[in-house]
C-alpha positions in Angstrom: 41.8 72.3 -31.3 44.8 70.3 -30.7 46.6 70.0 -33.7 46.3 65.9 -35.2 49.9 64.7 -35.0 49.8 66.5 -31.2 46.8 64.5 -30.6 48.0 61.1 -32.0 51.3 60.9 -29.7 49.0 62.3 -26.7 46.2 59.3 -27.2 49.7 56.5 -26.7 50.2 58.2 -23.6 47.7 57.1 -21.3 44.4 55.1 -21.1 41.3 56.5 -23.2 37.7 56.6 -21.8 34.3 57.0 -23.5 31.9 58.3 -21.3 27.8 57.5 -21.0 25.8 59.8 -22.0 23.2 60.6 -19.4 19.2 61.3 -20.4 16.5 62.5 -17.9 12.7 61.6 -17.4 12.2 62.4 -20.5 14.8 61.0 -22.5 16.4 64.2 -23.4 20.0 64.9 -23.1 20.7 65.5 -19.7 24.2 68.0 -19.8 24.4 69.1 -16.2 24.1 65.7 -14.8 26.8 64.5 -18.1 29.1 67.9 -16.4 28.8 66.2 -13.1 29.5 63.3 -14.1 33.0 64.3 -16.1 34.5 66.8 -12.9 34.1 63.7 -10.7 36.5 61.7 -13.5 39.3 64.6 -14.0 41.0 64.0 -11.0 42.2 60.7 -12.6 44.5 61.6 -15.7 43.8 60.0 -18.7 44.6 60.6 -22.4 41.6 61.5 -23.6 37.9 61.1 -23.6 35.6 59.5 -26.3 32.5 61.0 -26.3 29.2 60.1 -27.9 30.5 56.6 -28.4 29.7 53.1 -28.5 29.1 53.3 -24.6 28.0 56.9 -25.3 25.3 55.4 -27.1 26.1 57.4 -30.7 23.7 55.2 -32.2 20.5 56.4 -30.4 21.8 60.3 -30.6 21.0 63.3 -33.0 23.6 64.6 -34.6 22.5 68.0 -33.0 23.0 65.5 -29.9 26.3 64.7 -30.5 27.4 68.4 -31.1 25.6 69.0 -27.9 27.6 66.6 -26.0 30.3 68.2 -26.9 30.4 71.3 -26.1 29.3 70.5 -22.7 32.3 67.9 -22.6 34.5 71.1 -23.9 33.3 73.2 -20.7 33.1 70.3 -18.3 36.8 69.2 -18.9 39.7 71.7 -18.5 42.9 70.1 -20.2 42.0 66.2 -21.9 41.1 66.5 -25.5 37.9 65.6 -26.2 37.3 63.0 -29.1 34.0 62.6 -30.6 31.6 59.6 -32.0 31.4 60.3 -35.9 29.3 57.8 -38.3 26.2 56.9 -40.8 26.6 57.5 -43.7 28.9 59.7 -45.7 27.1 63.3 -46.1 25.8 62.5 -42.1 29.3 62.0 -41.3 30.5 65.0 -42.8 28.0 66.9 -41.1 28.4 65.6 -37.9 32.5 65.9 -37.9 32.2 69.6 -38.9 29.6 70.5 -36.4 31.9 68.7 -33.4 34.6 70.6 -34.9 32.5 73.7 -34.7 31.8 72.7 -31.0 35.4 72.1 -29.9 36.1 68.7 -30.8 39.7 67.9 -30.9 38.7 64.9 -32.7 36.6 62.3 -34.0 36.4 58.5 -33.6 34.8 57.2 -37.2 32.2 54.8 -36.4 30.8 51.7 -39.4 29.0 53.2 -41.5 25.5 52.6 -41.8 23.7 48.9 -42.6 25.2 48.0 -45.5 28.4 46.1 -46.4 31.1 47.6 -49.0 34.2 46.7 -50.6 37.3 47.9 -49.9 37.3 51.1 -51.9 33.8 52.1 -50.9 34.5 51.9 -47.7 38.1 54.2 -48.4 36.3 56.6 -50.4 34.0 57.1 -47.5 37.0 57.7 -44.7 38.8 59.0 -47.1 35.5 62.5 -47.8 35.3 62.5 -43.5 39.1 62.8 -43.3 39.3 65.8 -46.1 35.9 67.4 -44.5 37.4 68.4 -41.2 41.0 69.5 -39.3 41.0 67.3 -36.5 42.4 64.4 -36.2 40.6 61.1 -37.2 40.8 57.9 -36.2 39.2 54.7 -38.0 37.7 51.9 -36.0 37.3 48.9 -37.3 34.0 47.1 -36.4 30.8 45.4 -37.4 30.9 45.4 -41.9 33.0 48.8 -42.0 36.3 47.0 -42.1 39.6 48.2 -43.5 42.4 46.2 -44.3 46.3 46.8 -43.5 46.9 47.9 -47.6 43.8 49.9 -47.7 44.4 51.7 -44.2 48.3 52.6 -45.5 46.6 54.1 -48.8 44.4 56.4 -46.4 47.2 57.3 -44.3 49.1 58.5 -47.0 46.4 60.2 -48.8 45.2 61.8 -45.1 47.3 63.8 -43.2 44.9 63.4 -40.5 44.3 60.3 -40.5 46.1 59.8 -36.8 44.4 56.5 -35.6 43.2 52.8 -35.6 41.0 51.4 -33.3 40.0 47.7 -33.7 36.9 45.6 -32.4 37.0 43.1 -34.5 39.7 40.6 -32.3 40.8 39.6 -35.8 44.7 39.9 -34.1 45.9 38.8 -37.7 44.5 41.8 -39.5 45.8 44.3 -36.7 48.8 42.7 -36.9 49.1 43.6 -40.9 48.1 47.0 -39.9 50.9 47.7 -37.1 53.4 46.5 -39.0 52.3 47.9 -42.3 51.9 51.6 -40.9 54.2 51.0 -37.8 54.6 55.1 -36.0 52.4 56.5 -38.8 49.2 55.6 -36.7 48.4 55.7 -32.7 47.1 52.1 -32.2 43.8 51.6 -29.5 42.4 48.4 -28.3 38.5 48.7 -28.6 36.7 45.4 -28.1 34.3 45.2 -25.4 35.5 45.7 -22.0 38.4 45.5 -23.4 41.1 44.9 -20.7 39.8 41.2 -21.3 41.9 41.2 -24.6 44.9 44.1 -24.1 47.2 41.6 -23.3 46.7 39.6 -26.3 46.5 42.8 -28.4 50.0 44.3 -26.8 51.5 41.1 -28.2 50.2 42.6 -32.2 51.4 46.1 -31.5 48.4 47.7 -29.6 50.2 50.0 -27.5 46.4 51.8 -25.8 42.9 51.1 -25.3 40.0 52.7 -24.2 38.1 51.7 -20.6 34.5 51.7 -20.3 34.3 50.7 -16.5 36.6 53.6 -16.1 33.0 55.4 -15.9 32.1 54.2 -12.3 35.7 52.6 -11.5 38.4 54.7 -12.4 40.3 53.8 -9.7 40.4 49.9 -10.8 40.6 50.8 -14.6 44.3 53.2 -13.9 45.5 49.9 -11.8 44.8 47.7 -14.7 46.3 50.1 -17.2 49.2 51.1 -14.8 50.2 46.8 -14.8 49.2 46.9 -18.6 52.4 49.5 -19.3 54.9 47.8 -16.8 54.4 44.3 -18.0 52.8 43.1 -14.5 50.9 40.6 -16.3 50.7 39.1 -12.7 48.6 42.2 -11.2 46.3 42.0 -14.7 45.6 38.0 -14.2 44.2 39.1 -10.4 42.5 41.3 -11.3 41.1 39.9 -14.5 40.4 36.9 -11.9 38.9 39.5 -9.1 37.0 42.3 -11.2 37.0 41.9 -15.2 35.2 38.4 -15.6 33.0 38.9 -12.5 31.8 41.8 -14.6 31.7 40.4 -18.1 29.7 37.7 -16.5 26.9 40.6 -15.7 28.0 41.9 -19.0 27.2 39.2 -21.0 23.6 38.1 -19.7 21.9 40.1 -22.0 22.7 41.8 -25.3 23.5 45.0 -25.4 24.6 44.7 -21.3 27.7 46.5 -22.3 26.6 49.9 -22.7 23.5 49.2 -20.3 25.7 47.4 -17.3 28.0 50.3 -17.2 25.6 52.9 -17.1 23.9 51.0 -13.9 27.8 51.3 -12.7 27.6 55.2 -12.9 24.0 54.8 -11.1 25.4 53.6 -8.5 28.0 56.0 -8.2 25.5 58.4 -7.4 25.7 60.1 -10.7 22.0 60.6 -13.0 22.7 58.6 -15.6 19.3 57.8 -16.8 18.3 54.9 -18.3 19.4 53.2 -21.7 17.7 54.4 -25.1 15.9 51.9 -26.9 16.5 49.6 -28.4 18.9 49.3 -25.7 17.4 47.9 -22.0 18.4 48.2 -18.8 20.0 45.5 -16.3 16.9 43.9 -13.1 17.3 44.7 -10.2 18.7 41.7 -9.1 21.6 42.3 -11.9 22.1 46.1 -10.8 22.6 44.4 -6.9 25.3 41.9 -8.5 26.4 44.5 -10.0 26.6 47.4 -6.3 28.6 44.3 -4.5 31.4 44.1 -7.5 31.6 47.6 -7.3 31.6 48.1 -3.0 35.1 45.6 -3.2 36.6 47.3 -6.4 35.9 51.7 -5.7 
């Protein structure tokens, strides 16, 4: 396991990646096709890998699923660490970190809790048990009503020696702001909103010095240019190909909810990889949106 503080300077080096978690005919977890799937990325460095995520679908996995994924990501991969999908509610959570840290996980990505909304402190006391329930390194990601704020985030990182991240997915560039400034080298600081070169830009400008690529799945090529411009300031090279490749595909993205996790999986499709279909409640793109979305790919790969 790579030790926390290791693993927080090693996510600001480089682009992060979740990748989709591939099911067969009959909907089971589908590891050799997910190993395949993985040696075809590791040629192109990144910083790490998210998996069992938001595009790994972590809400329609086991937590036996997840620790499954895991280890196969652990044998798959040779040197990036492997971060983790953690979330529900707190006794899940804890379950699920320890049994990805059983399985090899350098680290976890805490996900909203589950359904309900919670004050501030709830919401502490609940990162605050994953954090003290596991070694890796954790990082909080604000989205949907699991929320923390810049004060309550500093408390945590003070209280949580392993608390080494913040990911945001919110957009609310005020409240990220707070939190970069308010923790400033304490945290490792990763863009998460959907597809989100759209937004790293903007982000950049409130201290967001990563983020993590979905279409880096079937387009890893395109998703190191972006990130490559992204680090030398070419906001020139980003606008093209914002222009060129990122709205064409939010625009397939967008038709449907839920076409961000299902849109890039028809992406690894096409790639000639077995990524299986969605889970439900999830559904999976026509075929006249998986042909939109072969000609974006033949002019971007």
């Amino acid at each position: 396991m790579i030790a926390p503080t290791e693993l927080r300077d090693i996510i600001r080096s480089g682009l992060l990646s979740f990748p989709v978690t591939p099911f067969d005919a009959e909907d089971r977890f589908n590891p050799a096709a997910f190993s395949a799937h993985l040696e075809w990325l590791e040629p192109h460095k990144i910083a790490g890998l998210i998996v069992a995520g938001g595009t790994g679908e972590l809400f329609s996995l086991s937590p036996a699923e997840v620790v499954e994924v895991v280890r196969t990501a652990k044998a798959a991969q040779s040197g990036q660490p492997i971060i983790a999908g953690c979330g529900y509610g707190t006794r899940m959570a804890v379950e699920m970190a320890q049994g990805i840290e059983a399985a090899g996980g350098d680290g976890i990505l805490l996900l909203p809790h589950y359904l309900i909304s919670a004050p501030q402190d709830g919401i502490a006391d609940h990162i605050r048990t994953v954090c003290r329930a596991t070694k890796m390194g954790v990082i909080v990601y604000n989205r949907g009503q699991s929320v923390v704020n810049a004060g309550t985030l500093a408390q945590l990182a003070e209280d949580c020696p392993n608390l080494i991240g913040f990911k945001d997915g919110t957009g609310d560039i005020d409240t990220v702001r707070r939190i970069t400034i308010q923790n400033g080298d304490r945290l490792a600081y990763i863009g998460g909103m959907p597809t989100h070169e759209l937004f790293a830009q903007a982000f950049r400008g409130a201290g967001v010095d990563t983020y993590s690529s979905a279409v880096f799945n079937f387009v890893p090529e395109t998703a190191l240019k972006f990130h490559a411009a992204f680090v030398a300031g070419d906001d020139a090279t980003c606008a093209a190909m914002l222009r060129d490749f990122y709205y064409p595909f939010a625009d397939i993205r967008d038709r449907k909810t839920g076409y961000a996790v299902s849109a890039i999986k028809a992406g690894v499709r096409l790639r000639g990889f077995e990524s299986g279909p969605v889970r439900a409640p999830l559904t999976d793109l026509t075929e006249e949106e998986t042909g939109l979305m072969a000609a974006l790919i033949e002019g971007h790969s």
